[in-house]
C-alpha positions in Angstrom: 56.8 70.5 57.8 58.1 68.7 55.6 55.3 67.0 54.1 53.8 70.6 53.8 56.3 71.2 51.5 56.2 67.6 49.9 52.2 69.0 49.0 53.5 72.3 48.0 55.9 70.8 45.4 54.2 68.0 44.1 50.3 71.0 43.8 53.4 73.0 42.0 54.1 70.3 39.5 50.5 69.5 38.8 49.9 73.4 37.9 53.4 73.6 36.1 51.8 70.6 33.8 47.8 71.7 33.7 49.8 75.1 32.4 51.9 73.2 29.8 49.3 71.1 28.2 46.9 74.2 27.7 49.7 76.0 25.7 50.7 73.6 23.8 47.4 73.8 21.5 47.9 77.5 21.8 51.4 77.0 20.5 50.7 74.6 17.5 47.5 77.0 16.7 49.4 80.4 17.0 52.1 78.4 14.6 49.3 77.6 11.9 49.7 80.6 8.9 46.1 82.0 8.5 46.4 83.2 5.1 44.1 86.2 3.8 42.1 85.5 1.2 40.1 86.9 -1.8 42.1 90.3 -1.8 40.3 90.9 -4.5 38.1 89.2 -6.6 39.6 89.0 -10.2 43.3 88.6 -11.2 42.8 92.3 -12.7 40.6 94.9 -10.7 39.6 96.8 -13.9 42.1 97.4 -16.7 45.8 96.6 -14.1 46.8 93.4 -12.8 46.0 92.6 -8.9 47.8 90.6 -6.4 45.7 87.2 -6.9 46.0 85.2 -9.9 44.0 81.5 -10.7 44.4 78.6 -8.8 47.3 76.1 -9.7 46.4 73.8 -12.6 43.8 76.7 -14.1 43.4 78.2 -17.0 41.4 81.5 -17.5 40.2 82.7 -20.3 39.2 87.0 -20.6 37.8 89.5 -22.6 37.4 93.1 -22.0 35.9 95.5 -24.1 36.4 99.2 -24.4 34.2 101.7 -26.1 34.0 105.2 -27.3 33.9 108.1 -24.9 30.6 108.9 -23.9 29.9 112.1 -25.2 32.1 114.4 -27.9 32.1 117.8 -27.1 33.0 118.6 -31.0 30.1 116.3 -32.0 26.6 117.7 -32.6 23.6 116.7 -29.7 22.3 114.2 -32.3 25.0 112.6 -33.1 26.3 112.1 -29.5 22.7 110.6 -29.1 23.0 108.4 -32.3 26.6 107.0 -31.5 24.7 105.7 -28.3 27.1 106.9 -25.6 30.1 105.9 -26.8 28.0 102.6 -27.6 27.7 103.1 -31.6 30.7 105.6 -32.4 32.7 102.9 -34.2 35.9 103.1 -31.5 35.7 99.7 -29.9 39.3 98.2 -28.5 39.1 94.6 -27.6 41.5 92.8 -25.3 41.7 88.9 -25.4 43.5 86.8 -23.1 44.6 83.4 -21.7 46.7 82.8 -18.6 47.9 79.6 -16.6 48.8 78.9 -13.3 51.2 75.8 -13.5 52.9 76.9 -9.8 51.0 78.2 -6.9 53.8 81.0 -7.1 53.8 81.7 -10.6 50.8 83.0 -13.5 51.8 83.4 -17.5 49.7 84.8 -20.4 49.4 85.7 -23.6 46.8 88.7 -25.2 45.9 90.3 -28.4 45.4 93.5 -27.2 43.8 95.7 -31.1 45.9 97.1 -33.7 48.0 94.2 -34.4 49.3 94.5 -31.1 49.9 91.5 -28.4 51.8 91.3 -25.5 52.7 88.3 -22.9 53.1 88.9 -18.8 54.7 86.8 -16.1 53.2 86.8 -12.5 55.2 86.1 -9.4 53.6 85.5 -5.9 56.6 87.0 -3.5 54.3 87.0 -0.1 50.8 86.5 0.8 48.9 88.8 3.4 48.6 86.3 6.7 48.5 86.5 10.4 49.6 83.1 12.9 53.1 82.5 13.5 54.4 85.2 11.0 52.4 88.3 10.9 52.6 89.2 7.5 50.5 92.5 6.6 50.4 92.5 2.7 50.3 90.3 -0.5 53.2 91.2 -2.9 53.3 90.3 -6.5 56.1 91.3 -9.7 54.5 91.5 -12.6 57.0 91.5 -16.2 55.3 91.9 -19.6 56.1 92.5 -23.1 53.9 94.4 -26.1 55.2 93.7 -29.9 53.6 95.4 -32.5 53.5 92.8 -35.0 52.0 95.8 -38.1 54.5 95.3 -41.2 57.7 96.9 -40.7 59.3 99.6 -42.9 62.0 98.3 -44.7 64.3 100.2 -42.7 63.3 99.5 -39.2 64.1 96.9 -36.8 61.8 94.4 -35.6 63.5 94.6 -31.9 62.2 98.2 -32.0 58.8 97.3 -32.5 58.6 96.4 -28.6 57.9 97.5 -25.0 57.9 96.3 -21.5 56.5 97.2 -18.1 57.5 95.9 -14.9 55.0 96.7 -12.2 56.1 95.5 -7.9 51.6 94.9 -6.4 51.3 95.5 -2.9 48.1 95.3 -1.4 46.3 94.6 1.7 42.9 93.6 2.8 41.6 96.0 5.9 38.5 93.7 6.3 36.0 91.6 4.9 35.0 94.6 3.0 37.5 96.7 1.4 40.8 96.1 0.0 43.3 98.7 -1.1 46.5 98.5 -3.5 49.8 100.5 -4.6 51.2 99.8 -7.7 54.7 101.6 -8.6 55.3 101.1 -12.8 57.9 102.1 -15.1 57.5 101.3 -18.5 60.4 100.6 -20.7 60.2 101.6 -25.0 63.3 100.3 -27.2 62.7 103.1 -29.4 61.7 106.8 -28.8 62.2 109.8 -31.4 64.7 112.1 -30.5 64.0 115.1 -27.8 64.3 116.4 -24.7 61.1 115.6 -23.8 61.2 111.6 -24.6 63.1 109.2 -22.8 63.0 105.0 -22.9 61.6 104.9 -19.7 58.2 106.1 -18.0 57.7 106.2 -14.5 54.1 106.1 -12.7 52.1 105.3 -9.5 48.9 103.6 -9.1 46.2 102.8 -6.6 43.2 100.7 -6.6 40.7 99.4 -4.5 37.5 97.5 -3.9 34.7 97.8 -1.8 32.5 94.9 -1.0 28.7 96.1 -1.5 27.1 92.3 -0.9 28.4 88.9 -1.1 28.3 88.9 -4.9 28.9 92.7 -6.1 31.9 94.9 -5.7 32.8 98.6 -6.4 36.3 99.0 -7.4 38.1 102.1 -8.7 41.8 102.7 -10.0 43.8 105.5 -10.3 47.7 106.0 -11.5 49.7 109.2 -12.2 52.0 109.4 -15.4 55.4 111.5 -14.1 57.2 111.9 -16.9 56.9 112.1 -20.7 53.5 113.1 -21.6 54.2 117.5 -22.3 55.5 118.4 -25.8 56.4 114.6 -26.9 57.6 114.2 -30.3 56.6 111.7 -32.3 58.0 109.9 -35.3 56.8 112.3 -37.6 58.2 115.1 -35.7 55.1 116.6 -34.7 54.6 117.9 -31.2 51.9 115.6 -28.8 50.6 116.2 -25.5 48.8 112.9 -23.4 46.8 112.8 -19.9 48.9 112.0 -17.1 46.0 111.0 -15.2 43.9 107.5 -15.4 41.1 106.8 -13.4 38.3 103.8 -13.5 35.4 103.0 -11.6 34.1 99.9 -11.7 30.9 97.6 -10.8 31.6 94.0 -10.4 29.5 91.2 -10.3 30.6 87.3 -9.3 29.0 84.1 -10.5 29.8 80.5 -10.4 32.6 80.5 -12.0 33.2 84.2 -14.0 33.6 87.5 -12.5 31.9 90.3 -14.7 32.2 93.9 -14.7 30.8 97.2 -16.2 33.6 99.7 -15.7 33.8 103.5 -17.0 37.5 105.2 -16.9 39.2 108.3 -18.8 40.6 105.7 -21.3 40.0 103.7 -25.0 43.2 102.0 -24.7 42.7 98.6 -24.5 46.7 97.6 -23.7 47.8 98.7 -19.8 51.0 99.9 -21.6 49.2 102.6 -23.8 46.9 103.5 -20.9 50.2 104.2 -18.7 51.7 106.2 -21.1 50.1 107.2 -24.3 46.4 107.9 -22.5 44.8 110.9 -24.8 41.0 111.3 -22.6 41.5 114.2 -19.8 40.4 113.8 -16.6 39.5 117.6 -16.1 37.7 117.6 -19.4 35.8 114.4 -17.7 36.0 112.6 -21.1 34.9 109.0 -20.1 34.0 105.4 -21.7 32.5 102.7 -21.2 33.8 98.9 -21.2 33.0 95.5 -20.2 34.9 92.4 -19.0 34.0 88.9 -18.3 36.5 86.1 -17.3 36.0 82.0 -17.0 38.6 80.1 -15.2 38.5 75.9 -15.9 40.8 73.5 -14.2 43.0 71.3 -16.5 44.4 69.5 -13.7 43.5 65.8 -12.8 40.2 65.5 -11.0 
């Protein structure tokens, strides 16, 4: 009997062990982050800012390029035809950009943005979409930036007035290999507003985007955001009385290379500036006044090889 149970306990510890050393792979595996990756494909899925941004020790350079709306219903058939879609009307907004990544956390930039205008953004990488040890289900990003209007001042106006700021929280997450979806909650922030009950400092609005993978190097992508507040019976400076679009859409058809990411986009928008689009946007939606743009963006490493 008792070597019965001498076998019995000495088969036990064998299978206790056999058991131990197979999970302890499992355990060092399951406690390896597997981080998502390629959300989305650009550090801006048409005109607003995603969730990824260039690797550390890049810089990217970016140009985007927006044109006139396609057709004017106050315009005459041959003229629509000669301005080319939108092509050859003579509205064309240009925005220029450089970022850096010096931190794997953190992107800056700087962008003429038309008119005189530039602005400068701040990036900050709070979580990254993973599964392993923590399941995380979404990549979260803050995104600050400031517009100055750099036109010469009237003699009477402060230069401090002359800017704006939006402050954006990205949250997105990547369902599969295929599409990708993001929320965007804004409120952008003027120093100076004319006086009225209908114009306040701050503008509140809510954004979606996505993107669909079509092949390995093509995307659709689309945006959407809704303006809540101050866009009926705005005053301007001038006192007269101004009504803007609350809603922005884009759709978008992306194309990666070695190296650049390029997109034809059309959207209910001529702004060129993500501030103006948010809350100064003039092209309606129900009137289905569209335009067409371009981007193109080249990233190069500066760090050491």
């Amino acid at each position: 009997m008792k070597k019965i149970l001498s076998l019995l306990v000495f088969g036990l510890g064998l299978t206790i062990s056999a058991i131990a050393q197979d999970a302890a792979p499992a355990e060092k595996t399951a406690a390896k982050p597997k981080y998502t990756k390629n959300t989305f494909s650009g550090t801006k899925i048409i005109n607003f800012q995603s969730t990824e941004m260039v690797g550390k020790g890049y810089l990217q350079f970016m140009i985007s390029h927006h044109f006139g709306n396609l057709w004017n219903k106050d315009a005459s058939t041959g003229q629509n035809f000669a301005q080319m879609l939108g092509l050859n009307s003579g509205i064309a907004h240009t925005y220029l950009s450089f970022d850096f990544t010096p931190t794997k956390f953190l992107n800056v930039g700087l962008a003429a943005t038309g008119s005189a205008r530039f602005e400068g953004w701040a990036k900050f990488k709070i979580l990254r979409q993973q599964t392993g040890l923590k399941n995380v289900p979404v990549s979260v990003a803050w995104v600050s930036l400031f517009n100055v209007d750099a036109n010469t001042k009237a003699p009477d106006e402060l230069t401090w007035n002359k800017f704006s700021y939006l402050h954006q929280l990205l949250i997105a997450h990547k369902f599969s290999e295929k599409f990708s979806l993001q929320l965007s909650p804004t409120v952008v922030h003027y120093n100076e507003v004319p006086y009225g009950k209908n114009n306040t400092n701050n503008i509140f609005s809510m954004g979606i985007a996505g993107k669909y993978k079509m092949t390995p190097k093509r995307n659709m992508t689309f945006e959407y955001s809704r303006q809540f507040n101050m866009y009926e019976n705005v005053l301007d400076k001038n006192g007269n009385i101004l009504n803007y679009q609350p809603d922005l859409l884009s759709l978008g058809l992306e194309f990666n290379t070695s190296g650049h990411v390029f997109q034809f986009f059309l959207g209910t928008t001529t702004a060129a500036s993500t501030i103006e689009q948010l809350t100064r946007n003039t092209n309606s939606l129900k009137k289905m006044q569209f335009a067409l743009g371009f981007s193109l963006n080249r990233a190069l490493s500066l760090a050491k090889q």
